[in-house]
PALOKOL-194883 format. One line per 4 residues: number of its first residue (from 1); for each residue x, y, z of N, C-alpha, C, O. Coordinates in steps of 0.05 Angstrom, whole numbers, plus 32768, in hexadecimal, padded with zeros to 4 digits. Each point is the difference from the previous one (the first is absolute). Layout:
NUM) X,Y,Z,X,Y,Z,X,Y,Z,X,Y,Z ~ ...;
REM end
This chain:
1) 7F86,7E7A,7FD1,7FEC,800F,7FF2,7FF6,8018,8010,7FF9,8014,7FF5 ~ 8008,7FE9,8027,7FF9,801A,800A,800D,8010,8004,7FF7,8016,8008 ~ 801F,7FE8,7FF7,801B,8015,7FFD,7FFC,800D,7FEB,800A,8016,8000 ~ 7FE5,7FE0,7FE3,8004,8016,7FF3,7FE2,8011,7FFE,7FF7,8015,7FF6;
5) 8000,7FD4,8018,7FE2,801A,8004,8003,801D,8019,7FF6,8017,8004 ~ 801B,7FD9,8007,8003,8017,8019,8013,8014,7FF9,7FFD,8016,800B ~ 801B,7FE6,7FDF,800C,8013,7FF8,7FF3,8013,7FE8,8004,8018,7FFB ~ 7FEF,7FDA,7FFD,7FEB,8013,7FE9,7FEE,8012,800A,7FF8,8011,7FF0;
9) 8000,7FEE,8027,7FEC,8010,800D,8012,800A,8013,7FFB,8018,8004 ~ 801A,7FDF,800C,8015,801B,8005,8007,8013,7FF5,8000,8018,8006 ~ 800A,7FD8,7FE4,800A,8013,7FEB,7FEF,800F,7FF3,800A,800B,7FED ~ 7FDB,7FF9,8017,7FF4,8012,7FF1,7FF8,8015,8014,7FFA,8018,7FFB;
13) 8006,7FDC,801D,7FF6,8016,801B,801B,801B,8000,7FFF,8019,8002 ~ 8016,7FD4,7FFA,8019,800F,7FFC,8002,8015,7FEA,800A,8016,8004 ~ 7FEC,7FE1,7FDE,8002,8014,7FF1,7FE8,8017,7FFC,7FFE,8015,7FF3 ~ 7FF0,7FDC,8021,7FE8,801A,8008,800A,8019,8016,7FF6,8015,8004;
17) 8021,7FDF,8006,8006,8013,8020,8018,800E,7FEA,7FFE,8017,7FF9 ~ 8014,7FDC,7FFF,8017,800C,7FEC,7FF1,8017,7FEB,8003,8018,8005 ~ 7FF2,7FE2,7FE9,7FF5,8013,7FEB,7FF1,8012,800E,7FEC,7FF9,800D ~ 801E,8024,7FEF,7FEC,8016,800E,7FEA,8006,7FEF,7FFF,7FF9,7FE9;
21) 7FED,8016,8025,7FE3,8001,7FFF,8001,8006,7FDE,7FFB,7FF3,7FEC ~ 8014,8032,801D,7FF7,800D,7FE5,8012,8004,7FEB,8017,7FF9,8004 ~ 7FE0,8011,7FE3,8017,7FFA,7FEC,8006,8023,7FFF,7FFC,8009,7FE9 ~ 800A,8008,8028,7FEF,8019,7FFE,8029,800A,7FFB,8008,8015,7FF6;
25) 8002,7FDD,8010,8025,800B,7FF6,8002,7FF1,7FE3,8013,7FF1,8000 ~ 7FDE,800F,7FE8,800B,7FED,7FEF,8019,800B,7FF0,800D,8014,8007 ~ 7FF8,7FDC,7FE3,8017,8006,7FF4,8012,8019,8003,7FFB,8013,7FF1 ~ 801A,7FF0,8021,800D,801A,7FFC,800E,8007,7FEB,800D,7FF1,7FF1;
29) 7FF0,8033,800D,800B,8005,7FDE,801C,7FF8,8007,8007,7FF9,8016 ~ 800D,800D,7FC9,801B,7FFB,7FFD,800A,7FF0,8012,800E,8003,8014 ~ 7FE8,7FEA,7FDE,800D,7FD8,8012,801E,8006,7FEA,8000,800C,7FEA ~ 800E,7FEC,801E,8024,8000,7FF1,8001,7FE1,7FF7,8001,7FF6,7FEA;
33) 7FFE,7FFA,8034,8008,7FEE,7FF3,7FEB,7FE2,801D,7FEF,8003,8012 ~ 801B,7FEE,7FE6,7FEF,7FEE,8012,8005,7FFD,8017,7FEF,7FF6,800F ~ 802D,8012,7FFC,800B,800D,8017,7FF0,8015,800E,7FFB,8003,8018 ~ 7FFD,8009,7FD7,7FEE,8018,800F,7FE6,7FF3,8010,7FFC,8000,8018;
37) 7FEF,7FF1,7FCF,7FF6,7FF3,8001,8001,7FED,801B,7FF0,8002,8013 ~ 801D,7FF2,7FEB,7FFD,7FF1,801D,8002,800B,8019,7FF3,7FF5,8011 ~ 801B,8021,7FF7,8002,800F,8017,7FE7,8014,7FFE,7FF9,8007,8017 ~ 7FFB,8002,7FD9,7FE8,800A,8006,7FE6,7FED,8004,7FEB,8004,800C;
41) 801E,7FE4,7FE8,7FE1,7FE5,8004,8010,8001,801A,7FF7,8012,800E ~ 8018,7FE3,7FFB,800C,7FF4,801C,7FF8,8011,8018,7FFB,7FF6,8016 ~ 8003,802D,7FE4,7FF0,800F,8018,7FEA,7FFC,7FFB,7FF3,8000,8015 ~ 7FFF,7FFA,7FD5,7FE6,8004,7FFF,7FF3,7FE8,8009,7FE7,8000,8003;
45) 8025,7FEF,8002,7FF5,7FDB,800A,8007,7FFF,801A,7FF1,7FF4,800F ~ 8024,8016,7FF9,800C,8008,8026,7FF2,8011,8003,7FED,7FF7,800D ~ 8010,8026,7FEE,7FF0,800E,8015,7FE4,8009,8004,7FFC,8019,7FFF ~ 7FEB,7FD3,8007,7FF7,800B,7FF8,7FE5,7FEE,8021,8009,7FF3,8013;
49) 7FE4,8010,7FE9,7FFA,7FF8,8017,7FF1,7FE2,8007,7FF8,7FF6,8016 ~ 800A,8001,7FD5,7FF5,7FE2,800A,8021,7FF5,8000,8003,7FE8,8003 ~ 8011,8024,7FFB,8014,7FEA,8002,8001,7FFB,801E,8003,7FE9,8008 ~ 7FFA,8029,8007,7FFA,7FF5,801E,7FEF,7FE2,800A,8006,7FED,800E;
53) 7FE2,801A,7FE1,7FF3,7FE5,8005,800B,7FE5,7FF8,7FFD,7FEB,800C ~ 8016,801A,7FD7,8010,7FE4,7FF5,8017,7FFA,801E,8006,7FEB,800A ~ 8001,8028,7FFB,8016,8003,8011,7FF2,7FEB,8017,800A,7FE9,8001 ~ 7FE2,801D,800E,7FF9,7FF7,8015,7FEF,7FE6,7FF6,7FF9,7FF1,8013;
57) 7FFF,8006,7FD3,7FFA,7FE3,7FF6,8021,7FEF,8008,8008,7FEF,8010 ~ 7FFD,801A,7FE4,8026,7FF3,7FFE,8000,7FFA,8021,7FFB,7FEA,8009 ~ 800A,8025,8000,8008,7FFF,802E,7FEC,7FE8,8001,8006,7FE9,8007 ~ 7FE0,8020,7FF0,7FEB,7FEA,800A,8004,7FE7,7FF7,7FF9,7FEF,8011;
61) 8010,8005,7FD6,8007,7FE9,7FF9,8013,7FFC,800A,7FFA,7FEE,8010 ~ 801E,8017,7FF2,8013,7FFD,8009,8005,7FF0,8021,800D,7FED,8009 ~ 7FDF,8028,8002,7FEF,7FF5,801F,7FF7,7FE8,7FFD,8009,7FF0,800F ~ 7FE2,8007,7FDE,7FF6,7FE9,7FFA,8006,7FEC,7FF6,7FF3,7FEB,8000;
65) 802C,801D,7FF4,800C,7FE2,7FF7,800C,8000,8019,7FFE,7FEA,800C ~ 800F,8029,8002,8011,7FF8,8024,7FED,7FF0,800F,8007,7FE9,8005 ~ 7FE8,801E,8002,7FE5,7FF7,800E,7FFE,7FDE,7FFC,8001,7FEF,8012 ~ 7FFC,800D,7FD4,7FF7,7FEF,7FFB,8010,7FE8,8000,7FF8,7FE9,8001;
69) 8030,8026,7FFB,8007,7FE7,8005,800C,7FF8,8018,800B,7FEA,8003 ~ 7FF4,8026,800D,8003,800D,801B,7FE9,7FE3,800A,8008,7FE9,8003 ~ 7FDD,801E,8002,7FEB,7FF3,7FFB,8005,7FDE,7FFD,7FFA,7FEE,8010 ~ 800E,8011,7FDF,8002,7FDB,7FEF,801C,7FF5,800D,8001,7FEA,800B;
73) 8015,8027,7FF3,8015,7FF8,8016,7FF4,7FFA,8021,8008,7FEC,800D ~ 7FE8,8023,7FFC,7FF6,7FF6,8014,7FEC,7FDE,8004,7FFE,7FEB,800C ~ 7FFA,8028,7FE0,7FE8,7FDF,8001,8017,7FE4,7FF2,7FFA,7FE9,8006 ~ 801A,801B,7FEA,8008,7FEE,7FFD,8010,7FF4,8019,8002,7FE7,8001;
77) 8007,8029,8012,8008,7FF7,8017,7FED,7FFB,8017,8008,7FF8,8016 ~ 7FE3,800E,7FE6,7FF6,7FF8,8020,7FED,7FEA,7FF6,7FF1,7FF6,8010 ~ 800F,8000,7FD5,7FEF,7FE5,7FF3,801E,7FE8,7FF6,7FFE,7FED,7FF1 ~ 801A,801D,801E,8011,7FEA,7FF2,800A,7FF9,7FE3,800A,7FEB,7FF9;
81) 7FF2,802D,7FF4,7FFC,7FF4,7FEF,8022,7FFD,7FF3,800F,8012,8007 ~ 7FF8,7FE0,7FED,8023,7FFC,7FFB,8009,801C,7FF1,7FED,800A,7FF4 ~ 8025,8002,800A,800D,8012,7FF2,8009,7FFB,7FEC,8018,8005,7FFD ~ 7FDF,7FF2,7FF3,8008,7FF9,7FE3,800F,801F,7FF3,8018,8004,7FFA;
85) 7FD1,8010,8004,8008,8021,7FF6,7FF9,800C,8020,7FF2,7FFD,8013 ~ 8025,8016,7FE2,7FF8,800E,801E,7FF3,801C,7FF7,800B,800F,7FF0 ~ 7FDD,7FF6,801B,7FEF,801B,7FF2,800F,801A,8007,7FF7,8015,7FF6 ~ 8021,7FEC,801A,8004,801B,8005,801E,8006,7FE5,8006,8015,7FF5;
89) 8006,7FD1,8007,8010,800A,7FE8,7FF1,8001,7FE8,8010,8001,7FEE ~ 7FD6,7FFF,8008,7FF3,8002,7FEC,7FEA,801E,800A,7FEE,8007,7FF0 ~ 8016,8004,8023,7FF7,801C,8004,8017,8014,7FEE,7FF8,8015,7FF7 ~ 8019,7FE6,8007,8019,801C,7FEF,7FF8,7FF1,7FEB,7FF7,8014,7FF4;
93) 8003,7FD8,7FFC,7FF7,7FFF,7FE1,7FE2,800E,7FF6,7FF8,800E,7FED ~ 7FFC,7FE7,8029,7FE4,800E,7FFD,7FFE,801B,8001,7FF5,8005,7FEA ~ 800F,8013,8022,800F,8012,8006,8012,8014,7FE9,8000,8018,7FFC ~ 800A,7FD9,7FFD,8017,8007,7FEE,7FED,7FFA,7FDE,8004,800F,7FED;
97) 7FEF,7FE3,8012,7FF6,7FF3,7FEE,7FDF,801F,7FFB,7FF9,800D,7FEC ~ 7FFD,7FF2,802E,7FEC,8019,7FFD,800D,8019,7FFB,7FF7,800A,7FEC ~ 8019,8002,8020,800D,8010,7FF5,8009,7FFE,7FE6,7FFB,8015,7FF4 ~ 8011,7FD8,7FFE,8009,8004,7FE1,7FEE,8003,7FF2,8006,8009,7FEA;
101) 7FDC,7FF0,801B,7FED,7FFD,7FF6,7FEE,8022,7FF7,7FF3,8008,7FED ~ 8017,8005,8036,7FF1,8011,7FF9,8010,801A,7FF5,7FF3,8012,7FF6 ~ 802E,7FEE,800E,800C,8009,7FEE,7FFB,7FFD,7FE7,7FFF,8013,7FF0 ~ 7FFD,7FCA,8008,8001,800A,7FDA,7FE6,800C,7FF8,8000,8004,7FE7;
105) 7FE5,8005,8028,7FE8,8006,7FFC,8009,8020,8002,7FF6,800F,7FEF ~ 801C,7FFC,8023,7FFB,801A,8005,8019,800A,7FEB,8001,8018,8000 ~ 8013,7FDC,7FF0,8011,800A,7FF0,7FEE,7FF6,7FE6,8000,800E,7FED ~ 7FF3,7FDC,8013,7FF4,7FF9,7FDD,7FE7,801E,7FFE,7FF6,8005,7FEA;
109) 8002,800C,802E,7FE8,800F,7FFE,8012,8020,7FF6,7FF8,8013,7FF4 ~ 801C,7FE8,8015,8015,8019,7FFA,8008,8006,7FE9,8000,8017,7FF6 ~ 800B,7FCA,7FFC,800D,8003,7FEC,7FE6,7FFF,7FE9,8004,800B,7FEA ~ 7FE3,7FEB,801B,7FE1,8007,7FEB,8000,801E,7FFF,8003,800D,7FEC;
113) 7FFA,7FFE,8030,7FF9,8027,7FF6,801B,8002,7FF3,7FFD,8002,7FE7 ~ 801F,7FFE,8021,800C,800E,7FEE,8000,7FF6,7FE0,8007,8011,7FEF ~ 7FF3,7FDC,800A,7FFF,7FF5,7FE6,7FE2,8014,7FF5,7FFB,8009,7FE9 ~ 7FF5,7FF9,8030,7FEB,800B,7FEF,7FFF,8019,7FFC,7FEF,800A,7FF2;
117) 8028,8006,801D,8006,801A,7FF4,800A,8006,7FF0,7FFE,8014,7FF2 ~ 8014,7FD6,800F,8017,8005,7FE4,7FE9,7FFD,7FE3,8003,8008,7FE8 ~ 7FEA,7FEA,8024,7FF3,7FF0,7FDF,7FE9,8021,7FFD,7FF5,8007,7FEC ~ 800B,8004,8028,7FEB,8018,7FFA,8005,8018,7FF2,7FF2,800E,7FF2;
121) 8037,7FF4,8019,800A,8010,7FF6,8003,7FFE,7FDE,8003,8014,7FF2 ~ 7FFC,7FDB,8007,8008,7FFD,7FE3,7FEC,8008,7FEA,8006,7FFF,7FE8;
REM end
């Protein structure tokens, strides 16, 4: 249960650092086709200046899941405790698992503006 409380409030810190401030580039004229569309949402969601801060959320978790199992691998060895799982092969799932996570947040925010240009153009 707290896995999905903690990803819901990740995930929203994430689509606050992802979505830029202002809407001040909206719809560009003569969209062709939805191809267009996505390569203009796709600069407009990369470059812009809070992606730095998502950028350095990401390093920081990332730190914090190392840390932590870095951390519990220790304490499981200096308290004895048997190796049933070993925490450092369950660091590349965790890992691997935050990252997919915050990929599908930063392509599902891409593929919304371009749908919402296409839907403005019409």
């Amino acid at each position: 249960m707290e896995w999905i409380v903690i990803s819901i409030i990740w995930g929203g810190l994430m689509l606050y650092f992802i979505i830029p401030f202002h809407k001040t580039k909206e719809a560009p004229e003569n969209l062709t086709s939805i191809k267009v569309a996505m390569k203009i949402s796709l600069k407009v969601v990369t470059f812009h200046r809070k992606v730095f801060l998502a950028f350095a959320f990401l390093l920081l978790t990332y730190l914090a899941i190392w840390y932590s199992n870095k951390d519990l691998a220790w304490y499981n060895e200096a308290h004895g405790v048997p190796h049933k799982s070993n925490t450092v092969e369950k660091l590349s799932f965790y890992l691997a698992g935050v990252t997919t996570y915050t990929l599908f947040i930063y392509f599902a925010v891409v593929v919304r503006r371009a749908l919402s240009y296409m839907k403005t153009e019409e």
